[in-house]
Structures are given as structure tokens and as C-alpha cells.
C-alpha positions as CSV (number, residue, x, y, z in Angstrom):
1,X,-23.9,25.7,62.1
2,X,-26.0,23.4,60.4
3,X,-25.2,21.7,56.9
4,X,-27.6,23.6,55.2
5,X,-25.9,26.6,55.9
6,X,-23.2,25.8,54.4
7,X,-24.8,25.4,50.7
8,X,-23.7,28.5,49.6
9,X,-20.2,28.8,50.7
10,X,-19.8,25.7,48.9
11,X,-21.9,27.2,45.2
12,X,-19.6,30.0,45.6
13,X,-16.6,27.7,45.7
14,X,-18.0,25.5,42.5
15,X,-18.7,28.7,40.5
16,X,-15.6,30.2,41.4
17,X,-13.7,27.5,40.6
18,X,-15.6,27.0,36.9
19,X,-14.8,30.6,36.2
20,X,-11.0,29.9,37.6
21,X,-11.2,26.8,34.8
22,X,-12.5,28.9,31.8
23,X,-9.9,31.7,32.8
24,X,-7.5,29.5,32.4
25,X,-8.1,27.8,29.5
26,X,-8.8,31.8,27.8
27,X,-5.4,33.2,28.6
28,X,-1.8,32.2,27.5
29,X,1.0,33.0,25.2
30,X,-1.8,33.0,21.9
31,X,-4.7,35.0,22.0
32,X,-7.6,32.9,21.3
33,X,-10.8,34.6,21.2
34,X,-13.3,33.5,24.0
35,X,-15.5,32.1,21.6
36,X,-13.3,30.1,19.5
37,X,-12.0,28.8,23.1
38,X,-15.3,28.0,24.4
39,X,-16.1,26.0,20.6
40,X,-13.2,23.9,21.0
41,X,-14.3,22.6,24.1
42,X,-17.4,21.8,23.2
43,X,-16.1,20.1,20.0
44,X,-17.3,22.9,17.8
45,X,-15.3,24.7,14.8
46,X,-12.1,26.6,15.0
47,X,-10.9,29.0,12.5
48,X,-7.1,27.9,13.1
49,X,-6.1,24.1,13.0
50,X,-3.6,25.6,15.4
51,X,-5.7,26.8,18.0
52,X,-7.5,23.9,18.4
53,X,-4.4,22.2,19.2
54,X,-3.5,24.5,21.4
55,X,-6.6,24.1,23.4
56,X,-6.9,20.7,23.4
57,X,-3.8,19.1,23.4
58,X,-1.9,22.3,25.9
59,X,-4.1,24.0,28.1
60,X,-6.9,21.6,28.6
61,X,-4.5,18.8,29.9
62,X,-2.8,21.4,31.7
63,X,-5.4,23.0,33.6
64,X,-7.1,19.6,34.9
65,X,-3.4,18.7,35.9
66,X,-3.6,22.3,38.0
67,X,-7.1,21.4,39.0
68,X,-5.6,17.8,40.4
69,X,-2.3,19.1,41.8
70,X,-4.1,21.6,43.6
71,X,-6.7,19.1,45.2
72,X,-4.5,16.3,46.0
73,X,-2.0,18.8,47.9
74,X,-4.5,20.4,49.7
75,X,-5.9,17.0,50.6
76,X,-2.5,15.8,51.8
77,X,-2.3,19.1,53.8
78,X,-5.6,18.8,55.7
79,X,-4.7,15.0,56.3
80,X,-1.5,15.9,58.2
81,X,-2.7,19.0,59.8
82,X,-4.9,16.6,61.6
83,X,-3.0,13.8,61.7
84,X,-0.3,15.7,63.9
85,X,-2.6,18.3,65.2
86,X,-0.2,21.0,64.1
87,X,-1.5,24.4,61.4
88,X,1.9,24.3,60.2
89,X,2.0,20.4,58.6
90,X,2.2,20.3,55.3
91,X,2.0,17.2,52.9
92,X,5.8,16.5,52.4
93,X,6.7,16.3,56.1
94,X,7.1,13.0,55.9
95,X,9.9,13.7,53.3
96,X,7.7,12.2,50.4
97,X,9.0,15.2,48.0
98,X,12.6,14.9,49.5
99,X,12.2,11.3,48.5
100,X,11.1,12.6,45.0
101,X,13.8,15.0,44.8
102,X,16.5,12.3,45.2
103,X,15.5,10.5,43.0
104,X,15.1,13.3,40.2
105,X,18.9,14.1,41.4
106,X,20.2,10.9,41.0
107,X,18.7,10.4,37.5
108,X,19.9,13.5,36.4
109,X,23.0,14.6,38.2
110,X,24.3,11.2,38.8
111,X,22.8,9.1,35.9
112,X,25.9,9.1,33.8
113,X,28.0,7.7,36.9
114,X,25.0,5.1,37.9
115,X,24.4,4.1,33.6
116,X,20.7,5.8,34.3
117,X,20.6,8.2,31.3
118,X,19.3,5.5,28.8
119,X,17.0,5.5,25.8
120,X,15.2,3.6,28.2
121,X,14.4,6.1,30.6
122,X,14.8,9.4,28.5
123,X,12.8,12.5,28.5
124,X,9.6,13.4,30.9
125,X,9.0,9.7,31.9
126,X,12.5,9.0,32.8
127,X,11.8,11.7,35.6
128,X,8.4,10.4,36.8
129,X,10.1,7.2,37.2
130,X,13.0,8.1,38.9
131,X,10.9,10.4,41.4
132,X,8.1,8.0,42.0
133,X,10.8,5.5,42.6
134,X,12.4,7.8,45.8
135,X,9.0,8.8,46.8
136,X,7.9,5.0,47.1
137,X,11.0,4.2,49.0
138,X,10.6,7.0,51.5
139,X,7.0,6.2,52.0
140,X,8.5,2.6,52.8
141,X,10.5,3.6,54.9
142,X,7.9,5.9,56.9
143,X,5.8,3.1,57.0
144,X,8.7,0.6,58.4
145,X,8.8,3.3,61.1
146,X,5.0,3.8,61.8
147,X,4.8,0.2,62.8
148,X,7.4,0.5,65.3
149,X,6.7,3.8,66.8
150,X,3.5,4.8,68.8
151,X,4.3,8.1,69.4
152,X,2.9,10.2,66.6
153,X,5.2,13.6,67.2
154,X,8.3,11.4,66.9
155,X,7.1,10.0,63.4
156,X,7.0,13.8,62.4
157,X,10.3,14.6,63.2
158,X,11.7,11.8,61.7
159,X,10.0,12.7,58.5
160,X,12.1,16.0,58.8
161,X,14.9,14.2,59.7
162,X,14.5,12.4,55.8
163,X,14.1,15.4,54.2
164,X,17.8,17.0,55.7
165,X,19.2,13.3,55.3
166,X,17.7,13.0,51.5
167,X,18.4,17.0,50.9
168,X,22.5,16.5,52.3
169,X,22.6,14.2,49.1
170,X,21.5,16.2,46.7
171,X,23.8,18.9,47.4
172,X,26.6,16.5,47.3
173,X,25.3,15.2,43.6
174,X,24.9,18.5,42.8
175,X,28.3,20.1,43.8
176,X,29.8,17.4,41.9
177,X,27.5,17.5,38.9
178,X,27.9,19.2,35.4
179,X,26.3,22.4,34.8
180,X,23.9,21.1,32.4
181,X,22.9,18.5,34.4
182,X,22.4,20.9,37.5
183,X,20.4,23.8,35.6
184,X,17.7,20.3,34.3
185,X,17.5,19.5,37.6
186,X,17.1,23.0,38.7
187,X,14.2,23.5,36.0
188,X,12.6,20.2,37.0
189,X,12.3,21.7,41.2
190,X,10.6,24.7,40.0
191,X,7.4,23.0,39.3
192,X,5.7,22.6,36.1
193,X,1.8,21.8,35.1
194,X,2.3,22.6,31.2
195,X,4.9,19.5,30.0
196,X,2.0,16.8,31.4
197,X,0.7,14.6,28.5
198,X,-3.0,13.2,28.2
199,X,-1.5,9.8,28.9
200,X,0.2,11.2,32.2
201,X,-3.3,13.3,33.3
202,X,-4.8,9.6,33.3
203,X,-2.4,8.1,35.1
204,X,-2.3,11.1,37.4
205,X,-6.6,10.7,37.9
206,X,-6.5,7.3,39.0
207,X,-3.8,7.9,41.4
208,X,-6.1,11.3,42.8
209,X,-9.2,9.4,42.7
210,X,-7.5,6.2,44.8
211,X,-5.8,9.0,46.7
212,X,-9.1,10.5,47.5
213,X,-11.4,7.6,48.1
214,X,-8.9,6.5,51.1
215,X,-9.0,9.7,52.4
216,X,-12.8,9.3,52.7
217,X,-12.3,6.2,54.1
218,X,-10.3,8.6,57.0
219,X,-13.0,10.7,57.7
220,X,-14.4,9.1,60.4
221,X,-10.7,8.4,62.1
222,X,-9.6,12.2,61.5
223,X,-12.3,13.8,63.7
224,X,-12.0,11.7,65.9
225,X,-8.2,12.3,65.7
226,X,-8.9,16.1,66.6
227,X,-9.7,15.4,70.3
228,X,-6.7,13.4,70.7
229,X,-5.0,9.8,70.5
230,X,-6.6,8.2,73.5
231,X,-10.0,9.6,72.9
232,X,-9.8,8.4,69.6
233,X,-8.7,5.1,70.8
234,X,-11.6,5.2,73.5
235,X,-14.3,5.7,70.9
236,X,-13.2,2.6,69.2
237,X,-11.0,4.2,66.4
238,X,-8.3,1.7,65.4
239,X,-5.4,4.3,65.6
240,X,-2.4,2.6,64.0
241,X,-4.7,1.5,61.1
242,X,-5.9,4.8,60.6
243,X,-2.7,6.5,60.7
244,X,-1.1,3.7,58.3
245,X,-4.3,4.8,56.2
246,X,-3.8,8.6,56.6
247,X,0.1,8.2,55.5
248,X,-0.7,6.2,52.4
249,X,-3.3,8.3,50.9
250,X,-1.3,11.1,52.1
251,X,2.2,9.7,49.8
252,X,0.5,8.6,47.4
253,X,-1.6,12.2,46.6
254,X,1.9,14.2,47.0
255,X,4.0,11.4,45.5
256,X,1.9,11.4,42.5
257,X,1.5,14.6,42.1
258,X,5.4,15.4,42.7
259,X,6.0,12.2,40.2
260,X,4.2,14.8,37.2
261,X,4.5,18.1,37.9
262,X,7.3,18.5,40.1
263,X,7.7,19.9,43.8
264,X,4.7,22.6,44.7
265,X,4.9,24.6,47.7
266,X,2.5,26.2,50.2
267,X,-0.8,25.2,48.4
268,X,-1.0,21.7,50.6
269,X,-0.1,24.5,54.0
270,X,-1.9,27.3,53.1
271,X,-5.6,26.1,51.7
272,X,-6.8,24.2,54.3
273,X,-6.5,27.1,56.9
274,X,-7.7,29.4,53.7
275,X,-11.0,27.0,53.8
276,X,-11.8,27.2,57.3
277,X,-11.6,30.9,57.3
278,X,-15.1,30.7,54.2
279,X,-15.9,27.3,56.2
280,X,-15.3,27.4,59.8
281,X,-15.8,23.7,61.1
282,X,-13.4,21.2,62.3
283,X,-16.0,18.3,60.6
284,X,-13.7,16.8,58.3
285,X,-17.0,15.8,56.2
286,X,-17.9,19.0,55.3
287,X,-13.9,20.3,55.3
288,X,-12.6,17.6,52.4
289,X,-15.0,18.7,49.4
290,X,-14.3,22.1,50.3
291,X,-10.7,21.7,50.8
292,X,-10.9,19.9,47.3
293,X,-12.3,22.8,45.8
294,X,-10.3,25.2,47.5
295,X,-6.9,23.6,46.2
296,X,-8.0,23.6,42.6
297,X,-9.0,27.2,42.9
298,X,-5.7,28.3,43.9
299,X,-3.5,26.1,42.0
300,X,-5.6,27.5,39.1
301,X,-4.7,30.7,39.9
302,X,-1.1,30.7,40.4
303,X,-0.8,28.7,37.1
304,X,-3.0,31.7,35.6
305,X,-0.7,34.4,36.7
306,X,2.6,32.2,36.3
307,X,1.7,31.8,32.2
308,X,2.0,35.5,32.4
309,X,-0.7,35.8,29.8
310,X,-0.3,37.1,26.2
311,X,3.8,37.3,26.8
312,X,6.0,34.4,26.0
313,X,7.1,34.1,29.1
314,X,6.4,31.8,31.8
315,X,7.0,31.9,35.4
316,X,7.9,28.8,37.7
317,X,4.8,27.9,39.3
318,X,6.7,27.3,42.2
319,X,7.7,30.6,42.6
320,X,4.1,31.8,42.1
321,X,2.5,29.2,44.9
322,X,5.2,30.5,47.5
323,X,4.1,34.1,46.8
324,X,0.5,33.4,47.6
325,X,1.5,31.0,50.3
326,X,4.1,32.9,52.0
327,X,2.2,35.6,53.3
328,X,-0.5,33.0,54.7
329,X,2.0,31.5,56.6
330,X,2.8,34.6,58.3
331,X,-0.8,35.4,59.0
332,X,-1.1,31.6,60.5
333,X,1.9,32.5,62.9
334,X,0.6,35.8,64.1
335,X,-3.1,34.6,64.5
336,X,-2.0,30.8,65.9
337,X,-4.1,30.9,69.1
338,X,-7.3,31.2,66.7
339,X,-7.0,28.1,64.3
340,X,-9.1,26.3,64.5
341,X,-6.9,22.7,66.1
């Protein structure tokens, strides 16, 4: 297919994704007429004082956090896909949200014992510290290992490998951890887009953007990486580089993300294959912007249906991604011969 043919798979994806955005923004606990939603947006009037917060300062933040969370894991799924030529790679193989999840554990269910509960590091940035803190140590780690080790399939499994070692921990901390303590801790793995602040959503841009600007920089390496390492090497690609590249942006999208809005499942596994089934091409040129899209439409969604709109209640968005993603992986196992790897 040529690239023109693809133009309107991708206006589909922009306009779904727009209409994912204002859906979003629309719905929740308070009914705010569509009007009155649209106004605020645009800077206009709004009857209540209240609603305006609401929009601005709530949903608005929280839906570009989706919009980011989505992309960046999707991006860090395509990126490892490729990178190990396996469907079933997601973008915390290489125990980047284990490393996360550590972290979280030890400030929480061991920060008494360790002197970590401080003013200091209270509240919502204490825990984007102390994750972004395990996840940078695992990535250093992973990258200590990628130096040594040629073999691409071994660096996989001893990304697994972290995730048991760093997940045995946690279950220690938390078998000897309070019940207040454990139930935070809990909360904080089920995944949340709504407790991000303006100040995080900027620091959480300029991590996507960098995040996304290597990745582009990969492009080149990753089709090259679908024929195999010793073509790639034969065609001049500068394999060690590349993958050094591929697993920085790769830690650094998922870290981030996991940093803010806690561990999300599935979306990073199950929308690339989603994209190629509207896109089919293994032309990582034409795959990224659509995978980009892709992710943000999703995460959108599940964060839509997980506010449980017009009820008080909402539903971990964990919980919500698995549902969708789930089912995909199934359908990935029974049609494995057809993917397109």
C-alpha cells in the first residue's frame, strides 16, 4: 500500500480520538451541560464557579494525562515488540514497573522502618519520587546488562527475572506491613489518571515528548530490526546503540508514566497489534503516529467507562484496561501465525 492510502485510516483515528477527548471531558460524577463544558474550554462563561473548576482544574488535566499515558505505553509496547520480535512484549518486560512498584512499596510499607515517611516526601510527590527512583535503578541496571550481553533474548528474560526478584520483595514488605499501609499501596497499583496536578501533566509532557523524539530517532533501527540482528547489522545499523536507544526511550515513556499515574496494564500489549489490524504495515514510520493515536484512544476510553459517569463511583483504571486488554490477548494467541512479526 502506498502512503496515500493510508490518509484516511489515519483522519479516522484523529477524529475519533477528538471525539474520545470531548467525551471525556462531558461525562463524570457532575453533570455539566455540553455547552457550559465546551465554554469553559474555550475560556468562555460558566454559570457555576464550580464547574469551571471542575473542568479545568479535574478533567482537563486528567484527560491529557490519559491522552499521554495511553501514547507513551503504546509507544513503549511497539518499541519492544520489535525490539524482541515477540507480539506478546509489552513495555515493562524489562521490569521498569516492577522497579516502580518497589519503590512505591518501600516508601509506603517500609518507610516508617527506613525514616521515609517525612514532611519531606509526603503525599502524591512522595510516591513519584519513590517510584521514579526504583524505576531509574532498574533501568540502570538493564542497561549495566545490555552492555555486557549480545544476545537480545537473554536481556528479555532477565528483565522477567527483575520483575519475580523486585515482586518477591514486595510481598515480603507487604506481609510484614500494617494494614493501612498495605490497602495505600494497594490503591496506589490500581492505577489512577484523576490525582495528577497541572504541575505533574508538565513534567509528565516533557518526559513524553523526550520519550517520543528518541523513539523517532529509532525508526530507522526498528525496521531494520524486523528482519533480524545480523541483517540489521549488515545494512549498517549500529545494533548495540540502537538497542541502548530503544531501552531508554522505552524506560523512560513507562517509567514516567508509572512515576504519575501508577502501573497500567495491557494498553502498551494490546494497541499496537489493535493498530495493525486498521494499519497493516510493519513500516515503523507510518506504525508510530498511528500507534500514538491509537493509545490515546483507548486509554481515553477505559478512563471514560472507569469514571462510571454521573455515579460517584470510580472504577480502577487498571481493572478497566485489563478488561479491554484481556480478551485481545487471547485473540493474539489463537491467531499468532498471522501477526504481522
Amino acid at each position: 500500500m502506498s502512503n496515500k492510502s493510508y490518509i484516511i485510516p489515519f483522519c479516522i483515528l484523529v477524529f475519533v480520538l477528538v471525539l474520545c477527548f470531548i467525551v471525556n471531558i462531558s461525562l463524570g460524577s457532575v453533570n455539566i451541560p455540553f455547552t457550559e463544558v465546551i465554554s469553559g474550554l474555550l475560556g468562555g462563561d460558566v454559570s457555576k464557579t464550580s464547574w469551571l473548576y471542575i473542568i479545568v482544574d479535574y478533567r482537563l488535566p486528567k484527560a491529557i494525562t490519559a491522552i499521554i499515558a495511553g501514547a507513551g505505553l503504546a509507544v513503549s509496547g511497539l518499541l519492544m515488540q520489535t525490539l524482541f520480535r515477540n507480539p506478546l512484549a509489552g513495555p515493562f518486560v524489562l521490569g521498569i514497573s516492577s522497579g516502580a512498584s518497589l519503590g512505591v512499596a518501600l516508601y509506603i510499607l517500609g518507610g516508617t522502618a527506613l525514616g521515609l515517611s517525612s514532611t519531606l516526601l509526603s503525599g502524591k510527590w512522595g510516591l513519584i519520587i519513590s517510584a521514579s527512583v526504583g524505576s531509574f535503578l532498574v533501568l540502570l541496571m538493564v542497561l549495566g546488562v545490555a552492555t555486557r550481553i549480545k544476545d537480545t533474548m537473554a536481556l528479555l528474560i532477565i528483565g522477567l527475572m527483575v520483575g519475580s526478584l523486585t515482586s518477591a520483595v514486595v510481598s515480603v514488605l507487604a506481609y510484614f506491613s500494617k494494614a493501612e499501609e498495605l490497602q495505600r499501596f494497594v490503591f496506589w497499583s490500581f492505577g489512577s489518571l484523576g490525582d495528577v496536578s497541572w504541575r505533574g501533566v508538565g513534567i509528565l509532557s516533557i518526559c513524553f515528548v523526550i520519550g517520543i523524539m528518541g523513539a523517532v530517532f529509532c525508526l530507522k533501527s526498528l525496521n531494520s530490526l524486523l528482519l533480524g540482528d545480523a541483517y540489521a547489522r549488515t545494512i549498517g545499523t549500529k545494533f548495540s546503540q540502537s538497542r541502548l536507544l530503544i531501552i531508554i526511550t522505552t524506560s523512560l515513556l513507562a517509567g514516567s508514566i508509572t512515576a504519575f499515574a501508577g502501573p497500567i496494564a495491557f494498553i502498551g500489549l494490546a494497541v499496537p497489534h489493535l493498530v495493525r489490524q486498521l494499519i497493516p504495515t510493519a513500516n515503523h514510520r507510518i506504525l508510530l503516529p498511528a500507534v500514538i493515536i491509537g493509545g490515546a484512544i483507548l486509554m481515553l476510553v477505559c478512563d471514560t467507562i472507569a469514571q462510571v459517569p454521573y455515579s460517584e463511583y470510580t472504577l480502577p483504571i487498571n481493572a478497566i484496561s485489563a478488561m479491554v486488554g484481556a480478551p485481545v490477548v487471547i485473540w493474539l494467541l489463537v491467531r499468532k501465525k498471522k501477526l504481522l512479526f
